[in-house]
C-alpha positions, 0 to 999 in steps of 0.5 A, spaced: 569 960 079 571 961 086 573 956 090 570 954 097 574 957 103 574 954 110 576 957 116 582 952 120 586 952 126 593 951 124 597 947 130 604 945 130 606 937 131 606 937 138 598 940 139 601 948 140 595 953 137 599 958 132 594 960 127 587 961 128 581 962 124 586 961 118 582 963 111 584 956 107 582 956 100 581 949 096 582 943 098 588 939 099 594 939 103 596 945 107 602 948 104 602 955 105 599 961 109 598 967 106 599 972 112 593 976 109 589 970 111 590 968 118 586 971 123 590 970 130 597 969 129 600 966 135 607 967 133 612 971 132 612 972 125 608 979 124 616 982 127 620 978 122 623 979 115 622 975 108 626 969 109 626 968 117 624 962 120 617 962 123 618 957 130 613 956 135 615 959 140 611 953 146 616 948 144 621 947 147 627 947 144 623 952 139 620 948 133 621 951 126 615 951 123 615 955 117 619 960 113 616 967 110 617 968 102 613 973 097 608 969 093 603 972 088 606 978 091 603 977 098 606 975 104 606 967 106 609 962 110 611 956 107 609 950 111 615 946 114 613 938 114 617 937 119 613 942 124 606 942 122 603 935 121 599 933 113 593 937 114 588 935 109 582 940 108 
């Protein structure tokens, strides 16, 4: 069975775009974001390494907002809850 997808935009707390038209799949919170998925990334996050700190590069001072990490063999950025609010889909 394959779960539905929806197409989101991910804002940082502060209201800044930093993903857009992101596949998510399932339902519930928005814990990670498979790099794979994402359709406009506005960040700086295609430059960076595994383990690096994704941060929004509108805040001022620079909001963190995710950290990359291999999951499933994919490269994904999880989700910092002090960055991005609790999105529910």
């Amino acid at each position: 069975m394959s779960e539905k997808a929806k197409i989101i935009n991910v804002h940082d707390k502060e209201g800044h775009l930093l993903f857009e038209r992101y596949r998510k799949v399932g339902s519930g919170r928005l814990l990670k974001c498979f790099r794979d998925e994402i359709g406009v990334d506005h960040t700086n996050s295609q430059q960076l390494n595994l383990n690096e700190i994704i941060y929004c590069t509108q805040c001022e001072p620079p909001l963190a907002v995710a950290v990359i990490t291999m999951i499933h063999g994919r490269v994904a950025y999880k989700i910092k809850s002090s960055g991005v609010p609790k999105m529910i889909v």
